[in-house]
N, C-alpha and C positions, 0 to 999 in steps of 0.2 A: 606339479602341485595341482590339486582339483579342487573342484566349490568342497567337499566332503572334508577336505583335508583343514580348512581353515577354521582358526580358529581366534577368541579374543586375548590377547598380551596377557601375558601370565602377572596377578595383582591388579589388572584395569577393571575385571568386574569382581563385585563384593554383595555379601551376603546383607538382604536387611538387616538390624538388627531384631533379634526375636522378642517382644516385649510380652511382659504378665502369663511368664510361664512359672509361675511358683519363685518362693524365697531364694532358693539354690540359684537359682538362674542369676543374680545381680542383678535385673530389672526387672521383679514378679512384682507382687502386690499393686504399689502405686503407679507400676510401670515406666519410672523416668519422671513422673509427672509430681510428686512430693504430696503433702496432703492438704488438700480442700483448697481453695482460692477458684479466681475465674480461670486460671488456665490449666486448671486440672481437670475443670469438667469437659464433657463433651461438645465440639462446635466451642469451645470458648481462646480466648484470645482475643485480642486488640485487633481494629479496623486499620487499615493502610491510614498515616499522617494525626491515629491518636494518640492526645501527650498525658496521658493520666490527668485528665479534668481541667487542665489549662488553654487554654483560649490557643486553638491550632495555627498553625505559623502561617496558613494560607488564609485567616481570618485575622493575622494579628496583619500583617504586612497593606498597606495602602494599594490600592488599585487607581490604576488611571488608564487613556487610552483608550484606543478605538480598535478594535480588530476587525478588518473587513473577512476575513473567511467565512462566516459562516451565510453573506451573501454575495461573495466574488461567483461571477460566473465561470463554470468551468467546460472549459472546449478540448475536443478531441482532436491534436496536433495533426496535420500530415505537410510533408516539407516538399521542395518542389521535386527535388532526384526522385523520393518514393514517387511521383508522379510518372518520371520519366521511364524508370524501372518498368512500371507495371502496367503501363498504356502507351499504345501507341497513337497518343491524339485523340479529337474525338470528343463525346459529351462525358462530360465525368460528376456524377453529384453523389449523394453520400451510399447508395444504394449501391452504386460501383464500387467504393472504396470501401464498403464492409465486405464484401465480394474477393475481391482483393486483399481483403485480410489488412488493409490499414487502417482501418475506428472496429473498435467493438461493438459499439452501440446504434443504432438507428435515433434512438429517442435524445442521446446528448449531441449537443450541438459543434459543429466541425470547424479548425479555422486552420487556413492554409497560411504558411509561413515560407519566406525566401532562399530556403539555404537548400543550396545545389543551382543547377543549370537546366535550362527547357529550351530544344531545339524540336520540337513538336510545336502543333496549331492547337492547343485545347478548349474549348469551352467550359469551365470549372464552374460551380453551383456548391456554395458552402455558405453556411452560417455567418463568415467572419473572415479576412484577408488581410495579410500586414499589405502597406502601400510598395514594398519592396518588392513582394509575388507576382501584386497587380502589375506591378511595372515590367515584370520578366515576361509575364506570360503575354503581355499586350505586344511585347515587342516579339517575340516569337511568333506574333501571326494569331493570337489568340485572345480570347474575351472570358471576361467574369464575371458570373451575376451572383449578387447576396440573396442569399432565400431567407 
């Protein structure tokens, strides 16, 4: 079999339907659409959550509560193994570890977390540190500073 050869399941791809091709067709004139109201004309139809003039169910229902997302700070994970992986010891701040392809970003802020093992000496420079990392890398010979 070759790319040429293939082809899609016989019955999985289908024809649009053809609309306002004259009376004969089944759907000419009005096209499917009946006559006159808002959802015949053009662009018309209902907005996502309208109820036909009735007070919408995300206005009728009580709110309460506090949602912190839209000011939780959000950090750029990197875990201790990625550390161990990708460096052998050494000064590590965030400039290395986009380099290394672990943060995407320069501008958001970095926090290093404990999961894995460090038998390297590091010097780590980040944003933010669980006290679990701090403790690994302190004991491996190694220090941490918050920027």
């Amino acid at each position: 079999m070759n790319l040429h050869d293939l082809r899609p399941a016989h019955g999985s791809r289908r024809k649009p339907k053809r609309l306002g091709k004259g009376i004969a067709s089944g759907s000419g004139k009005t096209a499917g659409k009946g006559h006159k109201g808002h959802k015949a004309r053009a662009g018309g139809g209902v907005r996502a959550g309208f109820e036909g003039g009735q007070m919408p169910m995300v206005r009728r229902i009580p709110k309460s509560g506090f949602n912190n997302a839209r000011f939780a700070k959000v950090y750029q994970i990197v875990n201790l193994f990625a550390l161990s992986e990708k460096f052998n010891g050494g000064e590590v701040g965030p400039q290395e570890l986009r380099n290394a392809g672990l943060i995407r970003s320069l501008s958001l802020p970095v926090k290093l977390l404990a999961k894995g093992e460090v038998n390297k000496a590091f010097t780590v420079k980040a944003h933010a540190v669980s006290k679990g990392a701090r403790a690994k890398i302190e004991a491996a010979g190694g220090k941490v500073e918050v920027i």
